[in-house]
C-alpha positions in Angstrom: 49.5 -299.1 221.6 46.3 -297.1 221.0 46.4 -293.1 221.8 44.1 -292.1 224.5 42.6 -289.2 224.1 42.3 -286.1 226.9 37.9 -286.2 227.6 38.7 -281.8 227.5 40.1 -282.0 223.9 37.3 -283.8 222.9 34.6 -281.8 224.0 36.7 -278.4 222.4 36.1 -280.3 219.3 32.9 -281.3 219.3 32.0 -277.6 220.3 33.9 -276.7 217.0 31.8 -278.4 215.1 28.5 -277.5 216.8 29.6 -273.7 215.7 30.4 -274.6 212.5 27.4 -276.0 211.7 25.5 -273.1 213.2 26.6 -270.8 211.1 26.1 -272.5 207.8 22.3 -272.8 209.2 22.3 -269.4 209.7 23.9 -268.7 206.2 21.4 -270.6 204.6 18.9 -268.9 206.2 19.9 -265.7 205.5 20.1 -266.3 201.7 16.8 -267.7 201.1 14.8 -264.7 203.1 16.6 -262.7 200.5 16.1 -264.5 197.4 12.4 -264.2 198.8 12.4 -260.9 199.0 13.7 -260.8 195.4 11.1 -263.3 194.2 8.3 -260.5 195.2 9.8 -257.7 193.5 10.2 -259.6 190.6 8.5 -258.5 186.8 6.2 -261.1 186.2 6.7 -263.2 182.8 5.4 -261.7 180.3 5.4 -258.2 181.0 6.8 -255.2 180.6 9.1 -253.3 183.4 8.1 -249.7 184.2 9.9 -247.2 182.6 12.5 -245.7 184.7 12.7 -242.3 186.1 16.1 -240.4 184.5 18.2 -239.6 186.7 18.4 -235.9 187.2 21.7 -234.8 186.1 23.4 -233.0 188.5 23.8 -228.9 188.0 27.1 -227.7 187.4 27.4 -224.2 188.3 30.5 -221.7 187.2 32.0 -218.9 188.6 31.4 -219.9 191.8 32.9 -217.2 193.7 32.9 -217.4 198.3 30.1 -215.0 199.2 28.5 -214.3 195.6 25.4 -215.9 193.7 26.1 -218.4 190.9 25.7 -217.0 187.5 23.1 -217.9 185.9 23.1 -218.2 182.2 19.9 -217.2 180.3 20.0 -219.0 176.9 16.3 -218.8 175.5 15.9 -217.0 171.8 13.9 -213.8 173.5 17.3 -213.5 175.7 19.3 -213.8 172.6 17.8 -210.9 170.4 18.3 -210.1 166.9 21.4 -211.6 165.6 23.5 -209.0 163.3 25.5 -210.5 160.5 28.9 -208.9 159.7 29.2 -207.7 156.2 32.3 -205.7 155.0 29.9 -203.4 153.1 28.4 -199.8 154.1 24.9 -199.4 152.2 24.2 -196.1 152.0 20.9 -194.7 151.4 19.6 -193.3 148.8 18.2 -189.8 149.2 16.4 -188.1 146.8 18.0 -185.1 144.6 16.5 -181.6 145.5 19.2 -179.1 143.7 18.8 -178.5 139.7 22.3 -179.9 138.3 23.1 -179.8 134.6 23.3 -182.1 131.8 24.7 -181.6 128.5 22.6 -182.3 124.9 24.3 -185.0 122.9 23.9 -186.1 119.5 20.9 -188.1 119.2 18.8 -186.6 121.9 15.8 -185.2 122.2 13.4 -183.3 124.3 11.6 -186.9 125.0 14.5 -189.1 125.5 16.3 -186.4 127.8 13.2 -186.3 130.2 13.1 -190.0 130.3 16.5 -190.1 131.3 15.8 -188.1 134.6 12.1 -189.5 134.8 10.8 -185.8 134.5 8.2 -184.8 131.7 9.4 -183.5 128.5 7.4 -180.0 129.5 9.2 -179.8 132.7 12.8 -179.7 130.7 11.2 -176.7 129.0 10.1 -175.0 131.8 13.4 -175.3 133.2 15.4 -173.9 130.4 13.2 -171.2 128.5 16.6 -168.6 127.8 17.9 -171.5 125.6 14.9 -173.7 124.1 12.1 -171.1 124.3 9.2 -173.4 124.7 10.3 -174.7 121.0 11.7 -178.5 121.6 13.2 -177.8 117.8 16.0 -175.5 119.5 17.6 -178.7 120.8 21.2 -179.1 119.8 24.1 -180.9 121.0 26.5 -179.7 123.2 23.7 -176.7 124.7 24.0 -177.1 128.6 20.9 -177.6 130.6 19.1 -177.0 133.9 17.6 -180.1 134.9 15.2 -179.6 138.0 15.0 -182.4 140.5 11.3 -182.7 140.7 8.5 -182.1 137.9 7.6 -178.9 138.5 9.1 -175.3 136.9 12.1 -172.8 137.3 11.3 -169.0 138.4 14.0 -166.2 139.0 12.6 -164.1 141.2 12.8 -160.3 140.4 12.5 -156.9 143.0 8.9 -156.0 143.2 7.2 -159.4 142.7 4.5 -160.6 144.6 5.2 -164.3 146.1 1.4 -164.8 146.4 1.2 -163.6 143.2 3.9 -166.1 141.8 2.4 -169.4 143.5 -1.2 -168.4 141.8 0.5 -168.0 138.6 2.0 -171.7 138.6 -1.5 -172.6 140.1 0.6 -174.2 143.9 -0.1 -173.5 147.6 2.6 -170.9 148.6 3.6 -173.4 151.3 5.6 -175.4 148.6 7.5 -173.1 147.3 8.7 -172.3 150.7 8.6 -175.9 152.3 10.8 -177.1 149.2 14.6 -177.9 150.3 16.1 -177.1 147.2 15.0 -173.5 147.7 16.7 -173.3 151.2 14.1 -170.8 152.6 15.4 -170.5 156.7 11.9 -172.2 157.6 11.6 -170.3 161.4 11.6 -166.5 159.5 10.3 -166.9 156.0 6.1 -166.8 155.8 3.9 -166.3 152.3 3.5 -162.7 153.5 6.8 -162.3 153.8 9.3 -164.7 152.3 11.9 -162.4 152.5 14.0 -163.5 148.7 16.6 -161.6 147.4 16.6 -160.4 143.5 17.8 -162.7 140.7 17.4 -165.7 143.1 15.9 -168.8 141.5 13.1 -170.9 143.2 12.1 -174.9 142.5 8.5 -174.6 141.9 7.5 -178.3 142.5 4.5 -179.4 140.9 4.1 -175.8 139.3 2.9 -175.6 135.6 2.3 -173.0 133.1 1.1 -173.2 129.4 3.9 -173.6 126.9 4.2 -170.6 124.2 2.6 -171.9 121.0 5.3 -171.0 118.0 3.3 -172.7 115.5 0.8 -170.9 113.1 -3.0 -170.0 115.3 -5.8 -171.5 113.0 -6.5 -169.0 110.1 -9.6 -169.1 108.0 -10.9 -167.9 105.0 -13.1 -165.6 106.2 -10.2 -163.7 108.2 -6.2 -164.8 106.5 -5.0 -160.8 107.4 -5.2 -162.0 111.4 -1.9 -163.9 110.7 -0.3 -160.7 109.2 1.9 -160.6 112.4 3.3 -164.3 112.0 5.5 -163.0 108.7 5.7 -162.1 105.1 3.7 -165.5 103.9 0.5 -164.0 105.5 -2.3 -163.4 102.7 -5.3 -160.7 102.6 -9.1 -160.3 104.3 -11.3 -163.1 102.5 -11.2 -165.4 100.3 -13.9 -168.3 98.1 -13.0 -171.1 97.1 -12.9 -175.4 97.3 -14.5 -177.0 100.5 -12.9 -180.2 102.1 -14.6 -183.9 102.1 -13.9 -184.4 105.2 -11.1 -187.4 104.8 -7.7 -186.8 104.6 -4.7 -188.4 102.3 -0.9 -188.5 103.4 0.8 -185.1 103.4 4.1 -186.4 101.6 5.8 -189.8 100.1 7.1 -191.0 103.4 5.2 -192.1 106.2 7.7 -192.4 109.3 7.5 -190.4 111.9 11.2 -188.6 112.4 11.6 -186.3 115.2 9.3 -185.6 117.6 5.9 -187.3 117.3 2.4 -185.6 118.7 2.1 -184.6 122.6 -0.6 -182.1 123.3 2.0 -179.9 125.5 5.1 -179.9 123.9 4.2 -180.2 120.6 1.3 -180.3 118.9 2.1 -182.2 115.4 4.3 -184.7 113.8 7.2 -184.3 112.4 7.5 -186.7 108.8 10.6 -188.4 107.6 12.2 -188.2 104.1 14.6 -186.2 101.6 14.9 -182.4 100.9 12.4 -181.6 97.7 10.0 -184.7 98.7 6.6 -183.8 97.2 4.3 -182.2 99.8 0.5 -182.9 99.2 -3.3 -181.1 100.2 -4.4 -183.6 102.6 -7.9 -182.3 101.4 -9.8 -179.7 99.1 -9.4 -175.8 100.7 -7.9 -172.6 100.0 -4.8 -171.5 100.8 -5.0 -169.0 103.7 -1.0 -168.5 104.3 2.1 -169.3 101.5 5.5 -168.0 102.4 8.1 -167.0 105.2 7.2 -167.4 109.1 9.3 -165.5 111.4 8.6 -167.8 114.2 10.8 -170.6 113.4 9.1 -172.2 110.7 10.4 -171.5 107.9 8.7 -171.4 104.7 4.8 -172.6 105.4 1.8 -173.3 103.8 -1.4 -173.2 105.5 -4.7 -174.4 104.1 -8.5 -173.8 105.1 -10.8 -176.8 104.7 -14.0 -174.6 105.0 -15.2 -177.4 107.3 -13.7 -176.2 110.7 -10.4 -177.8 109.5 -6.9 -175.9 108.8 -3.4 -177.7 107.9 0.1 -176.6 108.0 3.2 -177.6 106.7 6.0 -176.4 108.1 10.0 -176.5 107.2 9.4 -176.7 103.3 12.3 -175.8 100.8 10.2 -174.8 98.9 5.9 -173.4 98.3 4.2 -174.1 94.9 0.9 -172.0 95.8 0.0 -168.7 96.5 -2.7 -166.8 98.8 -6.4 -167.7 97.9 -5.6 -170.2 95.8 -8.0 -173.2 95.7 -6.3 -176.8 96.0 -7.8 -180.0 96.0 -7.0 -183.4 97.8 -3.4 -184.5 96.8 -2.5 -181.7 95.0 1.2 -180.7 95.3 1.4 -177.7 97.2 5.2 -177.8 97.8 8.5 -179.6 99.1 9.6 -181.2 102.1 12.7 -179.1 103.6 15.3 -178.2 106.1 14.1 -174.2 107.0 13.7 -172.2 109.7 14.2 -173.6 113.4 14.8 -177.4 111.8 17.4 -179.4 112.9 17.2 -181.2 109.4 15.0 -182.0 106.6 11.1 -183.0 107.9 7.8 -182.1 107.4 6.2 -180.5 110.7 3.0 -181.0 110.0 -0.4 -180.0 112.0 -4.1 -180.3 111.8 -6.4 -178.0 113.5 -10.2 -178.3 114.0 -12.3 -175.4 115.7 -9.4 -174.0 116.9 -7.9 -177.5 119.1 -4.3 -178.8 117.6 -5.2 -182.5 117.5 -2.6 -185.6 116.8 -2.6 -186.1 112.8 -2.3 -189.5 113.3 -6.2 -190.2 114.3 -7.3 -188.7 111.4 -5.0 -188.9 108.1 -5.2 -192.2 105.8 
């Protein structure tokens, strides 16, 4: 027997359906308006998509405290400054010396290798010590105690009654730097160059200061007047004398040729000193007479000293011994003597000089 259906069932169905179907139609719509909308936003083939904006990152701020500004960090390199490094070392600076300290000769030294040592000139160790080495660099020896000034220059001690004006024109400075000069300790708001205001026996720094150095050596003495030397010691001979006239051209003075000692300076010392053994032969380095054969009291020892007759004189200094006498005419590589050890000699040389017109000149330009 066949079911009969109710005619309102039916039609609730059939409604279903209608509903149903409306909505996929309206689904389906929907999708291809978008997939339209994609279809004109779409890169074409073939080309290359736009390069995308970055995203900003967001800013993260610190500190933020209720009712105060963010901090604000400010990290560029003129913010930063100079960087200091930590080092574990203290470098302190060096300062330059203005007191005189002291230094003790050793074995070895000399006048020359002493000034080196302190970068001072060999004249400004003289000038600083006259009460021991007199102006005579042969007084050297080891184990004498020395002044040693901080800057080239000279050492004064001040007496009662001298005139600072006077002083400062005498070493050929300005006033001002004797008084300016921190090593002196003048109190700079009282002391003036009228009125400097030193006590007696003090000593003063005279940088830069200069004075000539005392010549112990023989002065040039000629023929026509030997008797001016009569104050230098017993060697000195009489009034005038005749006799052999140089060439001009000078041999050797002795058999060796090394220089020992000190060699020629114009300030300090005006000769060379020559190497070799006590009784060495000592030789005319040209034809002359000699104007002075004997003792000097100035540190020299026995001496010869010869006039060329041409504006020339040699001397020879330190000998053991003198084979001539006064007025006696020698000629080019005679022996006049030998080498020695006396006077002020701190062991056996030849001290040796040449003097034309009066001028100490160095040996070593002119002797073959």
């Amino acid at each position: 027997m066949s079911e009969t259906k109710h005619p309102l069932k039916r039609a609730t169905v059939t409604l279903v359906n209608i509903a149903t179907v409306g909505l996929v139609l309206v689904a389906a719509l929907l999708g291809w308006d978008h997939l339209q909308t994609r279809g004109a936003t779409q890169t074409p083939a073939g080309t290359l998509p736009p390069e995308a904006s970055p995203t900003p990152e967001p800013e993260i701020q610190t500190d933020v405290q209720v009712g105060l500004p963010a901090l604000t960090v400010d990290s560029s390199p003129a913010a930063s400054g100079i960087t200091r490094i930590a080092t574990m070392d203290t470098i302190i600076p060096t300062r330059p010396r203005v007191d005189v300290s002291t230094y003790t000769v050793e074995l070895g030294d000399s006048l020359f290798s002493i000034a080196d040592q302190f970068n001072l000139k060999a004249e400004t160790i003289l000038w600083g010590n006259f009460d021991i080495l007199e102006d005579n660099p042969h007084l050297l020896k080891a184990g004498q105690e020395l002044n040693i000034l901080p800057v080239n220059g000279t050492y004064y001690l001040w007496h009662e009654g001298d005139n600072f004006g006077q002083v400062a024109d005498f070493f050929k400075v300005d006033p001002r730097v004797i008084i300016e000069y921190p090593g002196n300790r003048f109190d700079l708001t009282e002391a003036t160059a009228e009125n400097p205001n030193i006590e007696d026996s003090t000593w003063l720094i005279v940088p830069g200061g200069k004075r000539a150095i005392k010549d112990w050596g023989p002065p040039a003495i000629t023929r026509d007047n030997p008797a001016s030397a009569a104050f230098y010691g017993a060697g000195h001979c009489g009034s005038v004398y005749e006799g052999a006239i140089g060439t001009f051209t000078f041999v050797w003075p002795t058999t060796s040729h090394q220089i020992s000692g000190y060699n020629y300076d114009p300030v300090v010392h005006a000769a060379i000193d020559i190497g070799g053994s006590e009784g060495n032969a000592i030789y005319a380095i040209d034809n002359g007479v000699v104007v002075y054969a004997g003792w000097s009291d100035y540190g020299y020892g026995y001496l010869i000293v010869i006039d060329h007759g041409t504006g020339w004189q040699s001397a020879y200094a330190h000998l053991s011994a003198v084979g001539v006498s006064c007025g006696q005419s020698v000629f080019q590589g005679t022996m006049i003597g030998a080498l020695g050890n006396t006077g002020r000699s701190s062991g056996a040389h030849l001290h040796f000089e040449m003097i034309y017109n009066g001028v100490k000149v160095n040996p070593l330009n002119f002797v073959q």
